[in-house]
C-alpha positions as CSV (number, residue, x, y, z in Angstrom):
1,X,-4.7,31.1,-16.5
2,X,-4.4,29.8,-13.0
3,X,-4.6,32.3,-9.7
4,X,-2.2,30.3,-6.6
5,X,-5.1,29.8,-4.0
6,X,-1.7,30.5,-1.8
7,X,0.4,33.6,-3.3
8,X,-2.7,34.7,-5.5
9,X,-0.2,35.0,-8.6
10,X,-1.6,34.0,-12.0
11,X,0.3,31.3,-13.9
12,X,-0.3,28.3,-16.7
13,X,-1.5,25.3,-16.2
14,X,1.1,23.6,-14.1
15,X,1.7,21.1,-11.2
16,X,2.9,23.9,-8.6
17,X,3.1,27.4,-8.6
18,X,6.1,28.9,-10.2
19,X,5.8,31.3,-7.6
20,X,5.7,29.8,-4.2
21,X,5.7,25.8,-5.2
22,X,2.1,25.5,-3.8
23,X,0.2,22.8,-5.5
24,X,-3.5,23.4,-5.9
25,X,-6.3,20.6,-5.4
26,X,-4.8,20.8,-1.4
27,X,-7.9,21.5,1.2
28,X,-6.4,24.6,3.1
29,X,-10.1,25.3,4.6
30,X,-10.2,28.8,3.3
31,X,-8.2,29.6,5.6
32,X,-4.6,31.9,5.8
33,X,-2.0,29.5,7.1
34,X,0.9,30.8,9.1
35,X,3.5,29.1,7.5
36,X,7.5,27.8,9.2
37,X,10.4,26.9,8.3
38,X,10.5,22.7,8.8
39,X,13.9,22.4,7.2
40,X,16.6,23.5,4.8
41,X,17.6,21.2,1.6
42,X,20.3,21.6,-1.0
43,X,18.5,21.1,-4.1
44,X,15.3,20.3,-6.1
45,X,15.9,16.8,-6.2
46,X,15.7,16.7,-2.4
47,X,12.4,19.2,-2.3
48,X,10.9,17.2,-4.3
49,X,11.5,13.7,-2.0
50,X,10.6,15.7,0.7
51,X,7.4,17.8,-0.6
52,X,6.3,14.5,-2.0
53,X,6.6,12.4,1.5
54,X,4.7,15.4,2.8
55,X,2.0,15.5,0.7
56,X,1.3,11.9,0.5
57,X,-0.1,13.0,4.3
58,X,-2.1,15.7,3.3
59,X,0.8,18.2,4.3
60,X,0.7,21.5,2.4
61,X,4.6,22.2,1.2
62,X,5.4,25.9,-0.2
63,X,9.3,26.2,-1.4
64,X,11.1,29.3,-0.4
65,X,14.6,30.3,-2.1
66,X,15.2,33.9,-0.7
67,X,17.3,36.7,-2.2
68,X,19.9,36.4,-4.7
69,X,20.0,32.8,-4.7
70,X,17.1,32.5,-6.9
71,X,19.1,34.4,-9.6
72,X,21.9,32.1,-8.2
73,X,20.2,28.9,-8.5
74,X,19.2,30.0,-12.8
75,X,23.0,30.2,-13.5
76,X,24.5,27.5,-10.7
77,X,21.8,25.2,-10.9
78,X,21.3,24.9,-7.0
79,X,21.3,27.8,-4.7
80,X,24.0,28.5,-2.6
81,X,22.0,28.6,0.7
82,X,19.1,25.9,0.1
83,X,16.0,25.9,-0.1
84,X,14.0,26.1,2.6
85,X,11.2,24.0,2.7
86,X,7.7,25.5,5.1
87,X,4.6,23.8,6.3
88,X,1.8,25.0,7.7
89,X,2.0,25.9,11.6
90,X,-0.3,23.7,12.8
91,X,0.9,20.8,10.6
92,X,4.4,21.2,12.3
93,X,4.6,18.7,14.3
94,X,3.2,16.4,12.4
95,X,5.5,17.2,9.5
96,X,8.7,16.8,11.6
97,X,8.0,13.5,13.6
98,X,7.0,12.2,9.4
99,X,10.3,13.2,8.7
100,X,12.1,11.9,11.6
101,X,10.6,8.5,11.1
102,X,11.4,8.2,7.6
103,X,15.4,8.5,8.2
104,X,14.7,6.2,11.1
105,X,13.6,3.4,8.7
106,X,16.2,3.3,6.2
107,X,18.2,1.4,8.2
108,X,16.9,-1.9,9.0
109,X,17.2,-2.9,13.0
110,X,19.7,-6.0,12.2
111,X,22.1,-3.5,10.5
112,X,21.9,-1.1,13.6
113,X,25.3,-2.0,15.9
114,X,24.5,-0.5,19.4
């Protein structure tokens, strides 16, 4: 058995916590992180492109599915309201301009009509 070093929850041996999402092996310093809300997706296949652009920077991700939508999301498959994807405070910024950039670069600059 696993404890989260995030939600302190006790779990298999897994990639994330079946809990919170947290994926261990990420330096938090020992330290309680405030986390926020960075944004809202509609479904795991989107988590998982975002928590994984995040974490390729060293960007701790915890995934958040509040209320009945987590019963929701066992017999719908997605949750009606999203899932909300939080970084650490201090990592806000950092996580939203990473983001912002990404969606910038799919289009490439001849393809742009101004």
């Amino acid at each position: 058995m696993i404890e989260c070093s995030n939600c302190k929850a006790s779990y298999e041996v897994e990639e994330r916590c079946p809990k919170c999402g947290f994926k261990e092996g990420l330096s938090l310093a020992g330290a309680e992180l405030d986390w926020t809300l960075l944004t809202t997706v509609a479904n795991d296949i989107e988590f998982g492109m975002v928590a994984g652009l995040l974490e390729m920077a060293n960007i701790p991700v915890i995934r958040e599915v509040k209320g009945v939508d987590a019963y929701l999301q066992v017999i719908l498959g997605v949750p009606l309201a999203g899932i909300s994807v939080l970084v650490p405070r201090g990592k806000y910024e950092e996580a939203l301009e990473l983001l912002n950039s990404s969606a910038d670069e799919d289009v490439p600059e001849e393809e742009v009509k101004e």
